[in-house]
N, C-alpha and C positions, 0 to 999 in steps of 0.2 A: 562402723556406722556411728556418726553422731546425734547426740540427741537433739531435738528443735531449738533456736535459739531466741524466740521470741513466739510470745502467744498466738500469732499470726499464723506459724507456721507449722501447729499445731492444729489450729481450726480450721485448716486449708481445707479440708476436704468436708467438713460437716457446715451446710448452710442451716440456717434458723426455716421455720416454713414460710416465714413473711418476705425472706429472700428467694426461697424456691418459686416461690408466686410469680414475685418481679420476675424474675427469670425468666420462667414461662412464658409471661406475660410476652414480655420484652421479646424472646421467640417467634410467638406467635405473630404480634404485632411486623418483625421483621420478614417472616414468613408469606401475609398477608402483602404486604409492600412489596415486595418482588414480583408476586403475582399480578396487583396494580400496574407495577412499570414496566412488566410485557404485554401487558394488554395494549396500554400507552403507546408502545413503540408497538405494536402492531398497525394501530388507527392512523397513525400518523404515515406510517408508510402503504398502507392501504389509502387517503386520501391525496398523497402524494402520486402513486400510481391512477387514480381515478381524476387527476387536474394533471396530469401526462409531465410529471415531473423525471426526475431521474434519478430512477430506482427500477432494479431487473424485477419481474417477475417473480420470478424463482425465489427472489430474496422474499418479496415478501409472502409469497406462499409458506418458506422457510419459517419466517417469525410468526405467521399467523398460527401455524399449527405447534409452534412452541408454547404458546400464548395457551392453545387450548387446551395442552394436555396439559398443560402448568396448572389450569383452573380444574380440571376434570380432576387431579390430583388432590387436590385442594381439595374439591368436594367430599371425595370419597374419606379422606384425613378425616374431614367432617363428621361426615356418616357416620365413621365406626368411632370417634368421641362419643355422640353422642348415644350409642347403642352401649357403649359400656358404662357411660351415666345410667342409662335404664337399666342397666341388667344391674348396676351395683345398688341403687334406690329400691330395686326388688329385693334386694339380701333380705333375708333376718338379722336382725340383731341378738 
């Protein structure tokens, strides 16, 4: 085993908490966007079906219900954030 060869490669694995944040952040934020842009391609092939364009059925039955568990997921993610915010602001210190 050699040892690290630059500071770098040493601090690999410990971020600072201002980096954990971004991070997160940055997660969330992408996590959030995924869920937007099937909702998006849901609408779009639902109004494409409803002006009798050309798109099966089945396809967009398909994305619509991706779309929804995608958000239902999402929400419950939600939920239990914020249930462990409250259970942790009720600790004692």
């Amino acid at each position: 085993m050699t040892p690290p060869t630059t500071v770098n490669e040493t601090n690999k694995h410990s971020a600072t908490p201002y980096e954990a944040q971004q991070s997160f952040a940055q997660s969330l934020k992408n996590a959030i966007s995924e869920v937007n842009a099937q909702q998006i391609q849901s609408d779009i092939k639902t109004e494409k079906l409803i002006n009798g364009g050309d798109v099966d059925l089945h396809d967009v039955m398909i994305t619509a219900q991706k779309a929804s568990i995608t958000l239902n997921a999402t929400m419950e993610i939600r939920n239990k954030a914020v249930e462990a915010y409250q259970e942790i602001m009720r600790m004692s210190v």
